[in-house]
C-alpha positions, 0 to 999 in steps of 0.5 A: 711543355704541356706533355713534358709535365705530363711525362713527369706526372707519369713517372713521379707518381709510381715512386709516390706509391712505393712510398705510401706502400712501405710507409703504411705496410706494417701500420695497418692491414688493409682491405686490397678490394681485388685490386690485386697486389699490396703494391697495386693497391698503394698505386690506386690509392696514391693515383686517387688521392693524387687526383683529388689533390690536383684541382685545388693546385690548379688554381695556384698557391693561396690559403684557400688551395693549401687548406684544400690540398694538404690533407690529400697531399698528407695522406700521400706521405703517411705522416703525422702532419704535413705544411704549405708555405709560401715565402713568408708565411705558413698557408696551411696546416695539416695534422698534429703540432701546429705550435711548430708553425714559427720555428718552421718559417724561421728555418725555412729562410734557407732552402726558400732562398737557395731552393733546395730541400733539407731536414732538421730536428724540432726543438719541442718541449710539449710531452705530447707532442710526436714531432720530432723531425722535418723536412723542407721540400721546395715549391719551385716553378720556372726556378722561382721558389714559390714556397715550400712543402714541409712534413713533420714525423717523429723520427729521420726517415730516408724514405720520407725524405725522398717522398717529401721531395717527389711530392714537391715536385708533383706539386710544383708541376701543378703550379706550373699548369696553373701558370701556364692556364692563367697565362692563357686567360692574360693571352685571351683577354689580351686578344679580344681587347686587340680585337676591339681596338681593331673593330672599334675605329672604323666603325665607330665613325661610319656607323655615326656618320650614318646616323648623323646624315639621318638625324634631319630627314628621318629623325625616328630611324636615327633613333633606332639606329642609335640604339642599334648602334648602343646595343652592339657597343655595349655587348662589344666592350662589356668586361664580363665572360671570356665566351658567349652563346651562338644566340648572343653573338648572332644578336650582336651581329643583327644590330651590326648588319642594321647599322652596315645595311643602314649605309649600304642600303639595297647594295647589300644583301644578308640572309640568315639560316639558323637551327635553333638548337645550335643557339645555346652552343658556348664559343669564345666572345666576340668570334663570329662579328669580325668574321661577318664585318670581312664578308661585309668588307669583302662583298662589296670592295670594288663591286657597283653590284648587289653583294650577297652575303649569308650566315648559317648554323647548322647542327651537327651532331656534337658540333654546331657548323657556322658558315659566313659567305660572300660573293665579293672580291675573294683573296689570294690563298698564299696572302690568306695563308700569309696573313693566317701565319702572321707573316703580314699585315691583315689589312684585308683580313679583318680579325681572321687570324685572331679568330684562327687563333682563339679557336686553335688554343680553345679546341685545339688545332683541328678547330681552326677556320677553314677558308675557301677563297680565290681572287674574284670568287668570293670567301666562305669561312667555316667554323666547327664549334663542339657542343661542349667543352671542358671550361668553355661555358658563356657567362650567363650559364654560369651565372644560371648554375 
């Protein structure tokens, strides 16, 4: 989907500058700068402003974005002004003739009902007013109208008709990608709101058992316990921020493993190492802990032995590698490939394919997990996480900014 609007981005915006050009031409000479021909400067100009007018879109249609965009997207069509509307009111206004507001909304009800563009004469009796003419370019996105792009002139143009309504169109592709990124963001929250109900059960009640069987013989570590056991909830079901820091979530982890070494005791065995200018690597919240709960669960399913288990993050250039380890009972690859796909039940696999799956849509799908394992030879998971990333930022970075 995300290449196919790509594609029509590409192939609209070339007719977007012929537009400009033949629209601006005989207006006023322009200053070309070296960029060549009259044609391959309208081109830049109309690429340039198109550019500014696209992260406004990106946020969805509202009052805010249309203030912010129909300046830009007026200056693409060259006209006298130019209106943002969604189904029942006008968002924003750009040029002369802003009285037109009304009659404009009173006309719309057509081509918002039926999607399709049309043009019609104002009736101004305002001496000074140059708007004479507009045309009604639907916003549509999957079929639905969302509103409409209007742009007034003083006479019937063919050109601006066709330009009005491959602007539309850009715009309309704009939305869409601003749909599809909200959908991404209910799909994220969706999964980490799973994953917590997937974590939260079990532990819960172990993790309170611990604590209780404490509360007699050693009162002072159930308290410490406790507020280990407090410190981890609240990071797990805090509402704020879809990503964290490499720190933060290895903080949370540490009051995780306090609580798990707590009912193991000498069984298990955790060691950590740590570059410390990975720490501030932003990556999607709650990512690791489920991670280290499989080595937890699979270090020590069916061992009467100590089970080893260790956490490393490296630097690595413009990424950071974390590598989880455990010694314990391994997996058959095609069941992890099987559970990895979704085909079955992870109940072996804690997490694991919603941990895959966030990183894919995050970073892209050479950023997946990468496991080795085999029945009987234990686990090591590798997570490559780049130092940045385009909208990947923790909470607290943009609370700092």
């Amino acid at each position: 989907m995300s290449g196919f609007l790509a594609g029509l981005c590409v192939a609209v915006l070339p007719l977007l500058a012929a537009g400009f050009w033949l629209g601006r031409r005989t207006a006023r000479p322009e200053n070309l700068g070296g960029l060549g021909t009259p044609v391959e400067h309208a081109t830049f100009q109309t690429l340039h402003t198109a550019s500014l007018a696209a992260p406004p879109l990106r946020a969805g249609l509202t009052g805010e974005t249309a203030r912010r965009s129909a300046r830009r997207l007026r200056t693409l069509l060259g006209t006298d002004a130019l209106c943002l509307t969604d189904q029942k009111q006008v968002l924003a206004w750009e040029g002369v003739g802003d009285h037109h507001r009304a009659e404009i909304m009173e006309r719309l009800a057509g081509p918002l009902e039926t999607g399709r563009g049309e043009a019609f004469r104002l009736n101004c009796a305002a001496p000074d007013c140059p708007l004479r003419w507009a045309v009604v370019a639907p916003l549509t996105v999957d079929d639905r109208v969302h509103g409409a792009l209007v742009a007034c002139a003083p006479r019937e143009s063919a050109v601006l008709v066709r330009a009005a309504g491959e602007v539309a169109r850009w715009v309309s592709v704009q939305l869409e990608l601003a749909d599809l990124d909200q959908s991404r963001t209910r799909l994220i929250e969706a999964e980490i709101k799973a994953l917590r109900a997937q974590i939260s059960p079990h532990f819960i009640f172990n993790s309170l058992a611990v604590i209780a069987s404490f509360v007699r013989t050693d009162p002072e570590r159930a308290r410490e316990l406790l507020l280990e056991f407090a410190d981890f909830t609240r990071y797990s079901f805090r509402r704020h921020g879809d990503f964290t820091t490499l720190a933060d979530e290895l903080h949370a982890i540490d009051h995780y493993l306090a609580l798990v070494r707590a009912r193991f005791g000498e069984r298990l065995s955790v060691t950590l190492q740590i570059a410390p200018e990975v720490l501030p690597v932003a990556l999607p919240f709650l990512c690791l802990q489920p991670l280290v709960e499989n080595a937890v669960k699979h270090g020590l399913e069916g061992k009467a032995d100590k089970s080893r288990i260790s956490i490393t993050a490296q630097d690595a250039g413009a990424e950071a590698l974390v590598v989880i380890e455990d010694d314990g009972a391994g997996m058959d690859p095609d069941l992890l490939r099987r559970i990895l796909a979704g085909e079955v039940s992870p109940s072996g696999g804690i997490g694991l394919s919603n941990v895959d799956d966030r990183l894919r849509q995050v970073y892209g799908d050479d950023y997946g997990l990468v496991i080795e394992t085999a029945v009987g030879a234990g686990m090591k998971i590798t997570a490559r996480l780049p130092k940045y990333q385009p909208g990947v930022h923790s909470a607290s970075r943009r609370s700092a900014g």
